[in-house]
N, C-alpha and C positions, 0 to 999 in steps of 0.2 A: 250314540245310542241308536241302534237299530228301534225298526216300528215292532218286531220281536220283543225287544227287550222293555220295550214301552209295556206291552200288551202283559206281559210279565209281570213287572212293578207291579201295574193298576189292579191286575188280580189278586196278589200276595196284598196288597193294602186295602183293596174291597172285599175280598173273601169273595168276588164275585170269581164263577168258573169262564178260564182262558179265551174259549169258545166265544161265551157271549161279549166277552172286553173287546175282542175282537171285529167284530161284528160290530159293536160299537163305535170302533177309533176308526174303520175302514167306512161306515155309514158319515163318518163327519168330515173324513177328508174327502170325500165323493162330494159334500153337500159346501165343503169352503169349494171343490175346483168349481162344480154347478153355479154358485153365484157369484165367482170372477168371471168365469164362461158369462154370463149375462149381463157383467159390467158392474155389477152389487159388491162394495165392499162387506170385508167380515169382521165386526168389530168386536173383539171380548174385552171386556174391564177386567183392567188386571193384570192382560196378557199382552195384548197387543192388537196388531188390526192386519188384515191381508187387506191389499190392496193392487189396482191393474197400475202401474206408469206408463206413458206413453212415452216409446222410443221416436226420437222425430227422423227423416232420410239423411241418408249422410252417404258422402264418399268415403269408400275405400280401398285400399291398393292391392294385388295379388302380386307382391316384391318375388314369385319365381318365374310368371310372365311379365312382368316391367305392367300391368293394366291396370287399370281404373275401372271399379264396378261399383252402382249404384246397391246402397242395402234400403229397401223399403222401408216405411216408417210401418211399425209395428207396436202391440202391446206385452209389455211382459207383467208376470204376477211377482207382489213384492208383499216380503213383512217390515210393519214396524213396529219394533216393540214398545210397551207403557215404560213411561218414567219409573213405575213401581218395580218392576220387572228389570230395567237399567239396574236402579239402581241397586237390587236386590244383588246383581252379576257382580256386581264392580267390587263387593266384598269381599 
């Protein structure tokens, strides 16, 4: 499901118009990347939680020059979903 067809949905089930759904769902993804940017996880009940994991350094190989290159230890953003949410999928 495109963020289209998301914006879609919400409107046909809110009667709210496209525009403003919009506006909406693009205000709250700006507002989860803004507080992984700052290290703040984001936790909904219910849903689940964004969160940063911390990738640690590591070697890795470039097998088309035969080399060895270090990859820096980095942050990446992650979800994880509620048990509720699990196990809502698993049906």
């Amino acid at each position: 499901m495109t963020k289209a067809e998301v914006v879609k949905e919400v409107a046909e089930t809110t009667g709210v118009d496209k525009t403003t759904v919009q506006t909406v769902v693009e205000a709250f993804m700006e507002e989860v990347k803004n507080s992984l940017v700052k290290g703040n996880p984001v936790y909904l009940r219910g849903f689940g939680s964004f969160i940063i994991k911390h990738r640690a350094e590591k070697a890795a190989r470039n097998i088309t020059r035969n080399t060895t290159m270090t990859i820096p230890a980095h942050n990446i953003p992650a979800f994880k979903p509620a048990k509720v949410f699990v196990n809502e999928v698993k049906k």
